[in-house]
N, C-alpha and C positions, 0 to 999 in steps of 0.2 A: 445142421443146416441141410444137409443131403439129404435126412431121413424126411426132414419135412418137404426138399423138393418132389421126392420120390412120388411120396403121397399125392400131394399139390397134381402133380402127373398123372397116375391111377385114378387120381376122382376125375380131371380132365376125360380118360379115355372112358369111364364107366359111364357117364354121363353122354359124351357122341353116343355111343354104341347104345342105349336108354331111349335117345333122340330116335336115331336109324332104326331102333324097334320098334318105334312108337307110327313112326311115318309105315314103315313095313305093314305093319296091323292095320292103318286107314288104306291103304293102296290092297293090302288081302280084300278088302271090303268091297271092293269096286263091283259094279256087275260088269256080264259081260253083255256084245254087241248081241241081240237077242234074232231071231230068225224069226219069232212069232209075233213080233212087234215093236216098238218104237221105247225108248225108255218112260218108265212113269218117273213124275214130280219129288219124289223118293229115291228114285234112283238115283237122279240129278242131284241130288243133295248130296250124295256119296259121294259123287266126282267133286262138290263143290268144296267141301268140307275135307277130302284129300288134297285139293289143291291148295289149302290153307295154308295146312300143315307144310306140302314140300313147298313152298314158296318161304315157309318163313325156317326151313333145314338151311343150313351151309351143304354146300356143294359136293362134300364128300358125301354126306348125310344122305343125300340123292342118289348120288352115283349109287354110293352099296347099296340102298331101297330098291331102287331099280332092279338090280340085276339078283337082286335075291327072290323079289317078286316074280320076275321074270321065270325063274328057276321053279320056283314053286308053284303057279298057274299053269305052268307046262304039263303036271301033272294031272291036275287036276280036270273030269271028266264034264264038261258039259253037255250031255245027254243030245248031244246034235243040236241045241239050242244056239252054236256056240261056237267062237271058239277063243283060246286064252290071249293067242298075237292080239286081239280086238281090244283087248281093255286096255292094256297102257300104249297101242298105236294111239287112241282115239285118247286117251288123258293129253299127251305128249302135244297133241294137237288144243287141246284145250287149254292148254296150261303156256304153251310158247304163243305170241305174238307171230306166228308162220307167213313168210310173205309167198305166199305158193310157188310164185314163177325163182325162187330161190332153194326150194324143198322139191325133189324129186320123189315118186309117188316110188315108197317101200317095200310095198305088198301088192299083192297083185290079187284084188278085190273081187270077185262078180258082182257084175253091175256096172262096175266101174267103165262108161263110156271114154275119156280120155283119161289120159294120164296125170289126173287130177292130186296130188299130191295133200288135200284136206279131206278125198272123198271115204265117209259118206257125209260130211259135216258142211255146211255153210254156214258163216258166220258175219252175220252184219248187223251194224249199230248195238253193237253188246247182245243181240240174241242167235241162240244157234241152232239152225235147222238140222236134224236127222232125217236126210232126205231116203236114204231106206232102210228097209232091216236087213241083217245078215243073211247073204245070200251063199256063201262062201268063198274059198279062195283057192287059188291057183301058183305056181310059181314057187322059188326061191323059199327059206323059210323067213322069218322075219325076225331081223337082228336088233331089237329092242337098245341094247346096251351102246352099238353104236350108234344108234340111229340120238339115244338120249345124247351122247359127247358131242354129235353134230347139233342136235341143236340148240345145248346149253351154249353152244359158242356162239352160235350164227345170230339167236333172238333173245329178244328179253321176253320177263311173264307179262304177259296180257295183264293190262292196270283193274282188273274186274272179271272173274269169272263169268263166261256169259251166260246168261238165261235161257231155257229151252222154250221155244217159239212151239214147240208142236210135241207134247207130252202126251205118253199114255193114258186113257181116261182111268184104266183099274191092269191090275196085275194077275188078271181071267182066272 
């Protein structure tokens, strides 16, 4: 009876960790916040089709995705197009239900006229504006890992992925 709890356990844990790769691998996919333009329709898909995924993870599944993505995009060179904090700030926002005046702005944007805590994003009636492209940033570095703990607490997922209102027309 042990031998077979044992098991029963190990396929348990090989399985999360299967899961937490799999989400890993959609969230590597993501683009980033682009300085030479706005997301295309394709890109959008990324974000759409990761957000499937970590909404239908348990929580733990999240958590380590997160912070391993995090670890790993940190790396990784975007030729000044770029930079890696952009891609899971901007998921994180797409994916929680954010009530702004509740969420304090985490990074510290260019562009950013007030301390808009969604900026560069608006989001209304299920579509979401990218109001500009990456300009860069200033400030603090950006704490991805708590910023996720706060807000898997604070909000639930948005019932619907929103739609991009103002897409790239090509990817030049």
């Amino acid at each position: 009876m042990k031998l077979f709890t044992l098991i029963l356990c190990l396929t348990a844990i090989i399985y999360m960790n299967c899961e937490a790769s799999s989400l890993k691998e959609e969230l590597l996919k993501l683009p980033v916040w682009r300085a030479d333009r706005i997301f295309t329709s394709d890109e959008w898909d990324l974000y759409k089709n990761a957000y499937a995924k970590f909404k239908s993870s348990d929580s733990d599944q999240r958590s380590e995705a997160v912070s391993a993505v995090a670890k790993t995009m940190a790396k990784r060179d975007y030729k000044g197009l770029g930079e890696a904090d952009s891609i899971l700030y901007l998921f994180l926002r797409l994916v929680y239900d954010v009530d702004p005046k509740k969420l304090s702005a985490s990074k510290g944007w260019i562009g950013l006229i007030q301390r808009d805590s969604m900026w560069p994003l608006k989001i209304t009636d299920g579509k979401a504006m990218v109001l500009s492209v990456y300009k860069g940033s200033r400030g603090a570095p950006y704490d991805v890992t708590r910023e996720y703990q706060k807000m898997s607490r604070k909000f639930s997922f948005r019932p619907k992925f929103p739609e991009i209102a103002n897409p790239a027309k090509s990817t030049f």
